[in-house]
C-alpha positions as a Markdown table, in Angstrom:
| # | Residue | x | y | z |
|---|---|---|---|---|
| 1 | Unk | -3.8 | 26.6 | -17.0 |
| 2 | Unk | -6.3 | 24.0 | -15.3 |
| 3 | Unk | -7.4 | 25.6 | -12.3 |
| 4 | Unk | -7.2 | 23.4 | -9.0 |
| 5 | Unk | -10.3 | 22.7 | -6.7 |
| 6 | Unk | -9.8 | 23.8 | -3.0 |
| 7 | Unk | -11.9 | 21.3 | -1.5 |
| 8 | Unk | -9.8 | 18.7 | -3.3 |
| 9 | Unk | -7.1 | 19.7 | -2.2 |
| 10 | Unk | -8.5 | 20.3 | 1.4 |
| 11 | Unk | -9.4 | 17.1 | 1.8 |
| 12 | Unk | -6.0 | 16.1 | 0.5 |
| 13 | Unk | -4.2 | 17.7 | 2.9 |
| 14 | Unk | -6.3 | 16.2 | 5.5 |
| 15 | Unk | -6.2 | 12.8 | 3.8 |
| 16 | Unk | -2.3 | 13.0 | 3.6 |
| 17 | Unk | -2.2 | 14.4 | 7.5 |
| 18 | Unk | -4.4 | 11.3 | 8.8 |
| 19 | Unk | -1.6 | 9.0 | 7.1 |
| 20 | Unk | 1.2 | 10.6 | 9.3 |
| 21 | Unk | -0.4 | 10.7 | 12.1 |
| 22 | Unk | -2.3 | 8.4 | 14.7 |
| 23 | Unk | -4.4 | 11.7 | 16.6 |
| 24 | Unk | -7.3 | 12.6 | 14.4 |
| 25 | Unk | -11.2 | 12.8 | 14.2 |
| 26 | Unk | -12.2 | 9.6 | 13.5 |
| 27 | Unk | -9.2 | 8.1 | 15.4 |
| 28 | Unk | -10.1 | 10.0 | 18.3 |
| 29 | Unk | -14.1 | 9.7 | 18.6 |
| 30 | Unk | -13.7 | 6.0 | 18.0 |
| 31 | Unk | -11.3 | 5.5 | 21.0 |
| 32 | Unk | -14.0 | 7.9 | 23.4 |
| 33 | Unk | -17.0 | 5.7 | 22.1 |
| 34 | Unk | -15.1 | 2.8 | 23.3 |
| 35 | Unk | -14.0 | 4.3 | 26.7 |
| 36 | Unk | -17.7 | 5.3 | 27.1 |
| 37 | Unk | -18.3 | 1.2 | 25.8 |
| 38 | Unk | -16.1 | 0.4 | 28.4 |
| 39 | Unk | -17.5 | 2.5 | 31.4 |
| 40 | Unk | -20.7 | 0.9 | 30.3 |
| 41 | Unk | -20.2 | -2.5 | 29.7 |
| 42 | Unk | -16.9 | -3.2 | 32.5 |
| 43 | Unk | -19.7 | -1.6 | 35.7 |
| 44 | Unk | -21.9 | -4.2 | 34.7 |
| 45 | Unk | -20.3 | -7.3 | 33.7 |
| 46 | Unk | -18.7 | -8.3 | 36.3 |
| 47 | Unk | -21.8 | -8.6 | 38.4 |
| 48 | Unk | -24.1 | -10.4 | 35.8 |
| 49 | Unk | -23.0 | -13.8 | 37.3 |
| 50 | Unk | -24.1 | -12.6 | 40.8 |
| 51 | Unk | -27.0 | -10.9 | 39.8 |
| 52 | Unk | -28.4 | -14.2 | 37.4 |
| 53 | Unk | -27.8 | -16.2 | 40.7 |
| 54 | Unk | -29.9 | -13.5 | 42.4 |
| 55 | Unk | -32.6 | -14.4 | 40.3 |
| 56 | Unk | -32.3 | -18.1 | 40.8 |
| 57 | Unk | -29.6 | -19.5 | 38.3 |
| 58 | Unk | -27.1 | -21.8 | 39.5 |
| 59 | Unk | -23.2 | -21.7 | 38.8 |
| 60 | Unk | -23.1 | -23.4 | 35.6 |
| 61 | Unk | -26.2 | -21.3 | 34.3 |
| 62 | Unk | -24.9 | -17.9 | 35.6 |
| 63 | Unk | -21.6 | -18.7 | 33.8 |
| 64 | Unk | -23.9 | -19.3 | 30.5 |
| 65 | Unk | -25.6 | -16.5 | 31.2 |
| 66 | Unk | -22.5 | -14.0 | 31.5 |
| 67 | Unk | -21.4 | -15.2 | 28.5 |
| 68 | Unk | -24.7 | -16.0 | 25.9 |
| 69 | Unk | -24.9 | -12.3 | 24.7 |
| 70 | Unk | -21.3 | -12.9 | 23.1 |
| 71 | Unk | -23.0 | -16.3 | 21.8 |
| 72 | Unk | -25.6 | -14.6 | 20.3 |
| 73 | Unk | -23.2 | -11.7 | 18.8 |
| 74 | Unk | -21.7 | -14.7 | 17.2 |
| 75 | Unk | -24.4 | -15.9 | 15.8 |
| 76 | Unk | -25.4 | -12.8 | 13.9 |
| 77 | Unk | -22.4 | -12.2 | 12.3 |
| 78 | Unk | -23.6 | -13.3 | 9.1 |
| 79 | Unk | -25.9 | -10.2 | 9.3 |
| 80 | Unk | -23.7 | -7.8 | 11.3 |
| 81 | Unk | -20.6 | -8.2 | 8.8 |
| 82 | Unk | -22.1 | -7.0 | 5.8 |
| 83 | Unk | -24.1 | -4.6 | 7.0 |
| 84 | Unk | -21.0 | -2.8 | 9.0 |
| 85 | Unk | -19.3 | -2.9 | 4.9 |
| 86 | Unk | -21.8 | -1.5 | 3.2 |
| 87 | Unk | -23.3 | 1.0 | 5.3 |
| 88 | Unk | -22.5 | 4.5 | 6.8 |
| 89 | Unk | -20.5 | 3.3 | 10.4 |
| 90 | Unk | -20.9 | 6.7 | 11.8 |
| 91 | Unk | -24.8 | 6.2 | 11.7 |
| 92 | Unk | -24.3 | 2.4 | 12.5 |
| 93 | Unk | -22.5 | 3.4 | 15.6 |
| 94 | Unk | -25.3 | 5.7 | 16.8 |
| 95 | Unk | -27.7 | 3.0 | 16.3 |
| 96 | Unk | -25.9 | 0.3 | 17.7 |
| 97 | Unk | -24.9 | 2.2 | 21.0 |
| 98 | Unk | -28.9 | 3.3 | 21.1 |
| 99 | Unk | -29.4 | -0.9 | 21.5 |
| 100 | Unk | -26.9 | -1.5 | 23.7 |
| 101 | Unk | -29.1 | 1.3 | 26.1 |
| 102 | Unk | -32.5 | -0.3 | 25.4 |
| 103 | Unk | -30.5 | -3.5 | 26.9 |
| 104 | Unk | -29.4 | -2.1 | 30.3 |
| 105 | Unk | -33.0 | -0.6 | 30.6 |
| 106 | Unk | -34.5 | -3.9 | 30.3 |
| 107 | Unk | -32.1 | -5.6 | 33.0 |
| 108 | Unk | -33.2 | -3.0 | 35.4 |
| 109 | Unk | -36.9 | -3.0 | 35.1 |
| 110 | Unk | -37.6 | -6.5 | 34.1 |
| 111 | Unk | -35.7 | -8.6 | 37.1 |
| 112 | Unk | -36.8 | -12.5 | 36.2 |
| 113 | Unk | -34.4 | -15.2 | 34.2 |
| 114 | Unk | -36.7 | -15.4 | 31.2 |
| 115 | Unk | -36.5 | -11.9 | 30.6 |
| 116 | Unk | -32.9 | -11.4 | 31.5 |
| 117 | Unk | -32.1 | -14.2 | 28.8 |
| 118 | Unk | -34.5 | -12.1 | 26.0 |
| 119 | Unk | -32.7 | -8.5 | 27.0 |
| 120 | Unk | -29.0 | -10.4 | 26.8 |
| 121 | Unk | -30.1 | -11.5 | 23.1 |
| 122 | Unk | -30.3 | -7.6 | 22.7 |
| 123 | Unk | -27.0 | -6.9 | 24.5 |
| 124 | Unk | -26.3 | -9.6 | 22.1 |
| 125 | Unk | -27.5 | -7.9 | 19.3 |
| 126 | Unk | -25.4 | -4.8 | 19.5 |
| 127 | Unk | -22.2 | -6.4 | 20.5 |
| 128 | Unk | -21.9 | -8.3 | 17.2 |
| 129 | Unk | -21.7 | -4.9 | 15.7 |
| 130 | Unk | -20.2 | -2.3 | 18.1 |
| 131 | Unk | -16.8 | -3.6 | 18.7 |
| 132 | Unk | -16.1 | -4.5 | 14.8 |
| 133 | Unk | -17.4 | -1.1 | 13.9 |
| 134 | Unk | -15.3 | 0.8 | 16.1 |
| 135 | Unk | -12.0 | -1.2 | 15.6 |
| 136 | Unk | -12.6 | -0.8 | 11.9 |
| 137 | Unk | -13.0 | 3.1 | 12.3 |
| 138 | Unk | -9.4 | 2.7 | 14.5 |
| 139 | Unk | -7.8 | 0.3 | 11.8 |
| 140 | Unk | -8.5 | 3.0 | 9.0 |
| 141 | Unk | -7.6 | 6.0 | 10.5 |
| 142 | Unk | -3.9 | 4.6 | 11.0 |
| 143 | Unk | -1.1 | 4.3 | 9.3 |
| 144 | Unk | 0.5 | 0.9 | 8.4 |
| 145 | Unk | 3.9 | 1.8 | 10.1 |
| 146 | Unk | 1.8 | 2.7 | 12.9 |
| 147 | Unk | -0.7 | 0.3 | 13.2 |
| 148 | Unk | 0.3 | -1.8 | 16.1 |
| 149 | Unk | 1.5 | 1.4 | 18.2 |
| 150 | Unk | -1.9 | 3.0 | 17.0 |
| 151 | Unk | -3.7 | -0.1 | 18.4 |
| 152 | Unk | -1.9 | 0.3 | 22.0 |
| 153 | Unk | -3.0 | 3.7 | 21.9 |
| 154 | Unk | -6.8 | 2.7 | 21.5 |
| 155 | Unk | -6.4 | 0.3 | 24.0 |
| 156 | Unk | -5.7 | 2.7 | 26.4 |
| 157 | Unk | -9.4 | 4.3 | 25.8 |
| 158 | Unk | -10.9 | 0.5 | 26.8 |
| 159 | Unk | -8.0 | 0.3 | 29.8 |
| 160 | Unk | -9.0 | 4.1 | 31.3 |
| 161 | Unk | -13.0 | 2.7 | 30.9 |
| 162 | Unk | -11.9 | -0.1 | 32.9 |
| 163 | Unk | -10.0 | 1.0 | 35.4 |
| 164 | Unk | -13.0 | 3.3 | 36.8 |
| 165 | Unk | -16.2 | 1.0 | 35.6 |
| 166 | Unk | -16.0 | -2.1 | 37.9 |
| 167 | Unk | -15.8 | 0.5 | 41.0 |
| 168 | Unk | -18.5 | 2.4 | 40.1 |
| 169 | Unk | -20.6 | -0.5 | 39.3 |
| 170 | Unk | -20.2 | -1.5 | 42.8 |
| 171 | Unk | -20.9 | 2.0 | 43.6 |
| 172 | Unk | -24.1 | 2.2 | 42.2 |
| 173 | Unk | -24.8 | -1.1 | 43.4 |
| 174 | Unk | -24.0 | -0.2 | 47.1 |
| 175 | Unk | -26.2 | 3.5 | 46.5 |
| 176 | Unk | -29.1 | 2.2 | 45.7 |
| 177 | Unk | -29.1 | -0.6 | 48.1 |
| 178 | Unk | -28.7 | 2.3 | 50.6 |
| 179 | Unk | -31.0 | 4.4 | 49.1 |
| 180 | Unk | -33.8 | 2.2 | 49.0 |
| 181 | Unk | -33.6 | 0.7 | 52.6 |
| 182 | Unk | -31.0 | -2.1 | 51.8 |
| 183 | Unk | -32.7 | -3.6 | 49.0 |
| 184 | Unk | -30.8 | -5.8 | 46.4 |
| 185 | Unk | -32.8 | -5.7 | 43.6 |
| 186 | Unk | -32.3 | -1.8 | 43.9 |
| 187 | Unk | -29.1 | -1.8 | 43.7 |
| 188 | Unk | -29.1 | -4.0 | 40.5 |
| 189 | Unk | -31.4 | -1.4 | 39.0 |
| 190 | Unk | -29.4 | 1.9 | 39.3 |
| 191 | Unk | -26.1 | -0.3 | 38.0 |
| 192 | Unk | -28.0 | -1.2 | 35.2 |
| 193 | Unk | -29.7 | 2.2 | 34.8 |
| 194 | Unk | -25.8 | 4.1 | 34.8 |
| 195 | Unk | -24.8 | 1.7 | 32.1 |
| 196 | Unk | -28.1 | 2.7 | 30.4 |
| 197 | Unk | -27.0 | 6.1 | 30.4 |
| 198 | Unk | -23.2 | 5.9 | 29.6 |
| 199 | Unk | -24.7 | 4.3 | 26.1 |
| 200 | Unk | -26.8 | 7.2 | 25.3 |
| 201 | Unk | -23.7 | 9.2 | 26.3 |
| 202 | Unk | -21.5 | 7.6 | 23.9 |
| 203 | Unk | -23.6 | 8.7 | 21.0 |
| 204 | Unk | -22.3 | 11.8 | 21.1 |
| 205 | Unk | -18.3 | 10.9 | 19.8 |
| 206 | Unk | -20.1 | 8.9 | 17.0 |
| 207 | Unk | -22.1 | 11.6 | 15.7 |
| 208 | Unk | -18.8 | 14.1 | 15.6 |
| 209 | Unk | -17.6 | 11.6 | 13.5 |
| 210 | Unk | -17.0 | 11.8 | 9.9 |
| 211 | Unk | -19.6 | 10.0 | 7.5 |
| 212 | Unk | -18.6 | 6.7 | 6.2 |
| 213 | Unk | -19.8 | 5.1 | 3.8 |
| 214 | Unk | -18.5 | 3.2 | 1.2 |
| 215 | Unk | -17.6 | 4.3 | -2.2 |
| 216 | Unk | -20.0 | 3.4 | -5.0 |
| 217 | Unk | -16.9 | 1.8 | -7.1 |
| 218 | Unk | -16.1 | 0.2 | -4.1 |
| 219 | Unk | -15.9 | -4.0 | -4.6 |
| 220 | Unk | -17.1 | -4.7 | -1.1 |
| 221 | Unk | -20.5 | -3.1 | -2.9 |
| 222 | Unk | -20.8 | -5.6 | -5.4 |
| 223 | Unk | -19.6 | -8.6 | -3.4 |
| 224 | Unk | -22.2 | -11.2 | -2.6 |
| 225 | Unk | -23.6 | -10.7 | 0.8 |
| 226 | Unk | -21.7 | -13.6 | 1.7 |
| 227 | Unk | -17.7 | -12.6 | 1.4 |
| 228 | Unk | -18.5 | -10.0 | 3.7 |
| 229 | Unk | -19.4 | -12.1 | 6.4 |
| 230 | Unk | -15.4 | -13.5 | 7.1 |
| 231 | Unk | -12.3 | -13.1 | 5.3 |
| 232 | Unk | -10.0 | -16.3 | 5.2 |
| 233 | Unk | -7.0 | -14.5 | 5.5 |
| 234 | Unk | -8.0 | -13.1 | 8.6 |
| 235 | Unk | -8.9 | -16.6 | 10.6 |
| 236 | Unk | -5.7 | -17.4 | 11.5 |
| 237 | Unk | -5.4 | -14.2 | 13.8 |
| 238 | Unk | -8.9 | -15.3 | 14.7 |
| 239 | Unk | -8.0 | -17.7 | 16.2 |
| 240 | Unk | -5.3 | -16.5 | 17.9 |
| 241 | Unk | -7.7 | -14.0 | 19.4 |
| 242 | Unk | -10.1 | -16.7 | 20.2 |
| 243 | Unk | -8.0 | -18.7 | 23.0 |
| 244 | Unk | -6.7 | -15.2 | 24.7 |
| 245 | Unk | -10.6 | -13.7 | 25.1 |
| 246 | Unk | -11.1 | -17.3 | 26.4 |
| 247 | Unk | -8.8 | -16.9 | 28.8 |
| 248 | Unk | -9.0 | -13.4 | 29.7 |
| 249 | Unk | -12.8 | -13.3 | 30.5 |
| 250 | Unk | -12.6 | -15.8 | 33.4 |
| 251 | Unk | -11.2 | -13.0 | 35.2 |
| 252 | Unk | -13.8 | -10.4 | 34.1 |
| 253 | Unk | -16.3 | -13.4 | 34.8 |
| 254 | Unk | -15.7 | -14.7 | 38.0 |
| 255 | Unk | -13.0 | -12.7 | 39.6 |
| 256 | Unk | -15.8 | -11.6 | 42.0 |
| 257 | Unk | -16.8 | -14.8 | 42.9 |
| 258 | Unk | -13.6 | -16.3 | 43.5 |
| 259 | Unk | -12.8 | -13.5 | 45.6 |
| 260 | Unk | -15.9 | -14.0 | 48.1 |
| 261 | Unk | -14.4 | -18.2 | 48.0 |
| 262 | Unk | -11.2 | -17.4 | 49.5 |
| 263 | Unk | -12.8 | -14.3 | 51.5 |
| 264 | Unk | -10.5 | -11.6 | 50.1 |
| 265 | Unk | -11.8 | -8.0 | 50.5 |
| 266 | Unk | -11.2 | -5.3 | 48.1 |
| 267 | Unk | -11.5 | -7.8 | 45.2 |
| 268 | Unk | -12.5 | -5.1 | 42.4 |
| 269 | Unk | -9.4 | -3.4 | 43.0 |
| 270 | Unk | -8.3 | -6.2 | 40.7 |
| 271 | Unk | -10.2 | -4.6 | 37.8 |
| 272 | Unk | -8.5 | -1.3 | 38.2 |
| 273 | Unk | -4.9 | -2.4 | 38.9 |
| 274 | Unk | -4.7 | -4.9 | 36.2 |
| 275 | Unk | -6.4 | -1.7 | 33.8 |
| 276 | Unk | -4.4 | 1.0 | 35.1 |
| 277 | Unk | -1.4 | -1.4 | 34.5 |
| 278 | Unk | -3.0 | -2.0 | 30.3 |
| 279 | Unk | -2.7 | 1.8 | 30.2 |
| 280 | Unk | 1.2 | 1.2 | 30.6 |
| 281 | Unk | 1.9 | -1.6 | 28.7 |
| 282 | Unk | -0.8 | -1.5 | 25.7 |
| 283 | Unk | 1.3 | 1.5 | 23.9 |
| 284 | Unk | 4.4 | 0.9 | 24.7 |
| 285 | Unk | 4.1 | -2.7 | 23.7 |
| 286 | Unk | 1.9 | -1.6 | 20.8 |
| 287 | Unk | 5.7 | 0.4 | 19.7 |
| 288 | Unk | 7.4 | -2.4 | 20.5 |
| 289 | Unk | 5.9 | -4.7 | 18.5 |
| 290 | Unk | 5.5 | -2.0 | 15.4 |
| 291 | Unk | 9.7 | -1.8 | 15.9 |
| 292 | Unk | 10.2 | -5.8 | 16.4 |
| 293 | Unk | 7.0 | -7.6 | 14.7 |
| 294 | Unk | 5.6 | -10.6 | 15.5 |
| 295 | Unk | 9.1 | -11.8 | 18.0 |
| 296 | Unk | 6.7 | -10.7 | 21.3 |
| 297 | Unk | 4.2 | -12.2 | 20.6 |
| 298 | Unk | 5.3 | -15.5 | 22.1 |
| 299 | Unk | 6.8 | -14.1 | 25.8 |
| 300 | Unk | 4.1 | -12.0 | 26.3 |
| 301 | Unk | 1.6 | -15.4 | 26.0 |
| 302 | Unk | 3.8 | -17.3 | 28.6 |
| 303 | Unk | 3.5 | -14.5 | 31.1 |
| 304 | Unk | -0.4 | -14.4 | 30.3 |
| 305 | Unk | -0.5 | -18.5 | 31.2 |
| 306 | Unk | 1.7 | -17.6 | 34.0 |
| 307 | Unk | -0.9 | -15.1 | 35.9 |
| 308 | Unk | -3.6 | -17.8 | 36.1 |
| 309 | Unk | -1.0 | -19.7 | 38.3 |
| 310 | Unk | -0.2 | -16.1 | 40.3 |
| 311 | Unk | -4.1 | -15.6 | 40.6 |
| 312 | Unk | -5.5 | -19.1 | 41.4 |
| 313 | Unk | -2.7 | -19.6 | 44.5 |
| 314 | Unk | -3.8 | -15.8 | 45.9 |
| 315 | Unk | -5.1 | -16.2 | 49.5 |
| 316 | Unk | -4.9 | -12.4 | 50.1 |
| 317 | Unk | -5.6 | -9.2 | 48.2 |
| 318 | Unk | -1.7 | -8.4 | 47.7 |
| 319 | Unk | -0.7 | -11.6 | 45.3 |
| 320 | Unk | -3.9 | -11.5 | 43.8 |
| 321 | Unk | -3.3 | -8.2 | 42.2 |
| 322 | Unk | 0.3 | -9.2 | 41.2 |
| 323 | Unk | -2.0 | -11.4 | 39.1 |
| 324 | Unk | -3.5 | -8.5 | 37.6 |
| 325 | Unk | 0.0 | -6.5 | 36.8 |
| 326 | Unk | 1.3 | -10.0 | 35.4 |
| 327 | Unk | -2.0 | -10.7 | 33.0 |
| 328 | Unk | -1.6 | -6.7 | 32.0 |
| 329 | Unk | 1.8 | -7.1 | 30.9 |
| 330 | Unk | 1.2 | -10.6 | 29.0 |
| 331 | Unk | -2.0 | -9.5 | 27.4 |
| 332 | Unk | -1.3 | -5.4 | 27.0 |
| 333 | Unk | 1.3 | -7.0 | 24.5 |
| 334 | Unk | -0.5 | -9.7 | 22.5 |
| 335 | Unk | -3.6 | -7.8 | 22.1 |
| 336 | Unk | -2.3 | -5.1 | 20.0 |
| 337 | Unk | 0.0 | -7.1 | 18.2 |
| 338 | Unk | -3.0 | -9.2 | 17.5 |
| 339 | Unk | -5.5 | -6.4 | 16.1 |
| 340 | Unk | -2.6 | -5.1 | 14.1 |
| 341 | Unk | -2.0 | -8.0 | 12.4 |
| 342 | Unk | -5.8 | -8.8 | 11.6 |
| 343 | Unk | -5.8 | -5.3 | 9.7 |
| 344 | Unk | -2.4 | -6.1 | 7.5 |
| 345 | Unk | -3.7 | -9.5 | 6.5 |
| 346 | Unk | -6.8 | -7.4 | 3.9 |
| 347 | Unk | -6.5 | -4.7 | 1.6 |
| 348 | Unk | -8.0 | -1.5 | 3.0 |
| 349 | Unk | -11.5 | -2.2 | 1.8 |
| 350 | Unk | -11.9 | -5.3 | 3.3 |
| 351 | Unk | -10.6 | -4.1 | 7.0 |
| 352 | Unk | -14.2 | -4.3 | 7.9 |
| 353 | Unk | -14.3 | -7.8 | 6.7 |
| 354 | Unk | -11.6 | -8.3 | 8.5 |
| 355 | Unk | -12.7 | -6.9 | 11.5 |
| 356 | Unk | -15.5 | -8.9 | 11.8 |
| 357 | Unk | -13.4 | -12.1 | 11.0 |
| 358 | Unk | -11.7 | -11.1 | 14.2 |
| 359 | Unk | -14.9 | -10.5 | 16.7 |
| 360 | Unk | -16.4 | -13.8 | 15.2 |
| 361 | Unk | -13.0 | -15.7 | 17.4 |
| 362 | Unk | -13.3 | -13.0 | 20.4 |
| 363 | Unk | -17.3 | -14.0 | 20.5 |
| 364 | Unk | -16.3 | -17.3 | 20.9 |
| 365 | Unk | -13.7 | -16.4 | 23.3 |
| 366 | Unk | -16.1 | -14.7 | 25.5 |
| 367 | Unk | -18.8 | -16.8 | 24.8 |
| 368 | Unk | -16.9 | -20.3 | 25.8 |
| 369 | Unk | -14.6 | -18.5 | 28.4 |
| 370 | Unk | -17.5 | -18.2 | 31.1 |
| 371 | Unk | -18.8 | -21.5 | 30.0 |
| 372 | Unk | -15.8 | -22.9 | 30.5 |
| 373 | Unk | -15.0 | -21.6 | 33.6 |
| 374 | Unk | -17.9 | -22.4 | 35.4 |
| 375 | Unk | -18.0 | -25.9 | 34.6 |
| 376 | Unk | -14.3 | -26.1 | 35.6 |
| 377 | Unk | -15.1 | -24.2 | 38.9 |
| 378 | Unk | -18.2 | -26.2 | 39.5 |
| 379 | Unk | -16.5 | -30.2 | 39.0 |
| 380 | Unk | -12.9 | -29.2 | 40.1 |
| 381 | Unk | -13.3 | -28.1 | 43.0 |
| 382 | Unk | -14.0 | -24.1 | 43.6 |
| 383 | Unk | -12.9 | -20.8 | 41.3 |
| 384 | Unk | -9.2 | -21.4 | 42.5 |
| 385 | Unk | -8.7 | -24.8 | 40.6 |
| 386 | Unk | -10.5 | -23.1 | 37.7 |
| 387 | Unk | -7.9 | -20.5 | 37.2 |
| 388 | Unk | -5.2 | -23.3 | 37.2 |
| 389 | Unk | -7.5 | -24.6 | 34.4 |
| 390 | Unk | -7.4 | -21.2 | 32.6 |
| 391 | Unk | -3.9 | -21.8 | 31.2 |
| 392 | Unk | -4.8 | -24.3 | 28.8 |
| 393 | Unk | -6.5 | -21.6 | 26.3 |
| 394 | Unk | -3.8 | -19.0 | 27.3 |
| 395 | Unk | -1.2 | -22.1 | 25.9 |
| 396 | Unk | -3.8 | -22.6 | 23.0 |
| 397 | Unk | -3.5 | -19.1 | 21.7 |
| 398 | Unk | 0.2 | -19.6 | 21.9 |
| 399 | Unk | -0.1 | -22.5 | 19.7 |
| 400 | Unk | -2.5 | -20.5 | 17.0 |
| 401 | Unk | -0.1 | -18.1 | 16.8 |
| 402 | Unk | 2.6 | -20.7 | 15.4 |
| 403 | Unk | 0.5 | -22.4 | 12.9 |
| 404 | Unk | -1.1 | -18.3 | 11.7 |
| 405 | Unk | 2.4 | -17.0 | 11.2 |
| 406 | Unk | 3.6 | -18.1 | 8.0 |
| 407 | Unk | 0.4 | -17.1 | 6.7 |
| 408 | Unk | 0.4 | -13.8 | 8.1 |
| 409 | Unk | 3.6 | -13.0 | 6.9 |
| 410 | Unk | 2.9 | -13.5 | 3.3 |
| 411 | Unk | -0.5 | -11.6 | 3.3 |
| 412 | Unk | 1.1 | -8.5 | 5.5 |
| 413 | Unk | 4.2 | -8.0 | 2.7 |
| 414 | Unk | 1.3 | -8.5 | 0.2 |
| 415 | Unk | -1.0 | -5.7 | 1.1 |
| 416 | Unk | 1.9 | -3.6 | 2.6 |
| 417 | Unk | 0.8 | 0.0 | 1.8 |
């Protein structure tokens, strides 16, 4: 009688377990490094456009500015992709977060445009990787059936990081202004020094982690360098992402800034409202759409367009955070949906592929969304017009998701585990 080895069948019991379930290891160190991603990234962001015009830039150039690092993620895909298949992602992630620190630490001690433009290429730098890497990590610890329900529950990681980020950026801010006799450049620093430290912070889930690397009979090893860059079944839901990033980071760009043009106090209670408001809608639309497919994608799009009308007409606090609920419930939907469908469209081995495919249209998203909205905001009149302007690529990623369907459909029933 062949006698059966324990760690084999250890690690299929745990292998077996991780299908039936969305709540384990990897599942749940990936979603705290992106809540700690979030907390990082969500106190800083949204003053990068007032603190480039701090430092001299004008609109148009502080909306380039916000948005470059996403630019420059793009633009390293090539190299990002294939590394993120063929290496360990747990020690990936540990590196990439260690960038991501250097970055912040830069913005606070080196306070000139020049400069600020070189530490953004770093920023830059680690963004091509961090997001594909984690969402990969999320995409493999889940279960097919429970893939877009398992992508709601992740979001809620990035909604909770939201929800507390932009108001304790301005907290920091506001300290060390205070601390330092009123000084602005201060308060820039110890924002920038917090994010700094959340990075380091988030090391920590990676390294608990399990190790990841690829199989030596794996075909992603023996690829050229080259098919790991995109995946061709996966640009269709690219694109889809594409036009809803470009839409949704006008708000995270220039919500601030719209808010000081109508003179509406309180304006970061935007960020929290419309993320508290993703924590409720990301799962239970993630279920949703895991029960009745791709048939919500296409509501919860039109009430996305609709908030930039709800937004753009606020003269007060009060309508301009209906905006927020409204974008929560339009986007909480499609952005689930959306990440689910990018890892059906592979087999397993490619979902890094995949993954990247995706972040290549959300780089471009975040990356033209600023630009886009401060040329609008600077030739049509103020911020306001410009969120009127904001429904065109909120419409546009309605339209991608018509022409990607078909396709998706036959590549999901194909690699259907």
């Amino acid at each position: 009688m062949l006698k059966k080895d324990p760690g084999k069948l250890a690690a299929a019991a745990t292998n077996s377990t991780a299908k039936n379930t969305v709540w384990n290891r990897d599942f749940i160190c990936a979603a705290l490094a992106n809540m700690m991603l979030c907390l990082g990234h969500f106190a800083s962001h949204p003053f990068i456009a007032s603190y480039a015009e701090y430092l001299g830039a004008g609109m148009s150039l502080a909306g380039f500015l916000t948005g470059m690092f996403y630019g420059v993620a793009l633009a390293m895909r090539p190299i990002s992709g294939p590394m993120i298949t063929r290496l360990d992602k747990r020690k990936l992630m540990m590196g990439v977060f260690g960038l991501g620190a250097v970055a912040n630490l830069g913005y606070a001690l080196f306070p000139s445009v020049p400069l600020f433009i070189a530490f953004r290429f770093i920023n830059g730098a680690q963004y091509s990787f961090v997001g594909s890497l984690i969402l990969t990590r999320i995409g493999d610890s889940l279960p097919n059936e429970k893939m877009a329900s398992g992508m709601g529950i992740y979001g809620i990681s990035g909604s909770i990081g939201m929800s507390i980020a932009p108001a304790v950026g301005g907290w920091m801010r506001t300290l060390g202004e205070t601390y330092f006799g009123g000084n602005e450049l201060a308060g820039y620093r110890m924002l920038f020094l917090y994010s700094m430290s959340i990075m380091l912070l988030a090391m920590i889930p990676c390294a608990l982690s399990s190790p990841d690397a690829p199989r030596k009979d794996s075909p992603v090893l023996s690829d050229k360098w080259y098919k790991n860059i995109f995946d061709s079944g996966a640009l269709g839901v690219a694109s889809i992402m594409l036009f809803l990033i470009m839409a949704y980071s006008v708000y995270s760009a220039f919500i601030v800034e719209f808010a000081e043009e109508r003179s509406i106090v309180g304006a970061s209670a935007f960020f929290t409202v419309q993320a508290v408001a993703l924590i409720i809608f990301r799962p239970v639309m993630g279920a949703v759409s895991d029960k009745y497919g791709t048939r919500v994608a296409l509501p919860s799009m039109a009430l996305f367009a609709a908030s930039f009308i709800i937004a753009g007409a606020a003269r007060g606090l009060p309508m301009l955070l209906v905006g927020a609920v409204v974008s929560a419930a339009g986007y909480g939907a499609a952005q689930p949906m959306v990440q689910a469908m990018s890892m059906r469209v592979v087999p397993r081995e490619r979902r890094g592929v995949a993954s990247n495919t995706l972040y290549i249209g959300m780089d471009l998203g975040f990356f033209l969304g600023p630009l886009f909205g401060g040329f609008t905001a600077e030739r049509a009149g103020g911020y306001g017009t410009m969120f009127y302007f904001a429904v065109i690529p909120a419409v546009l990623a309605a339209v991608a998701f018509i022409a990607a369907l078909p396709g998706y459909k036959r590549l999901a029933a194909k690699y259907k585990d």
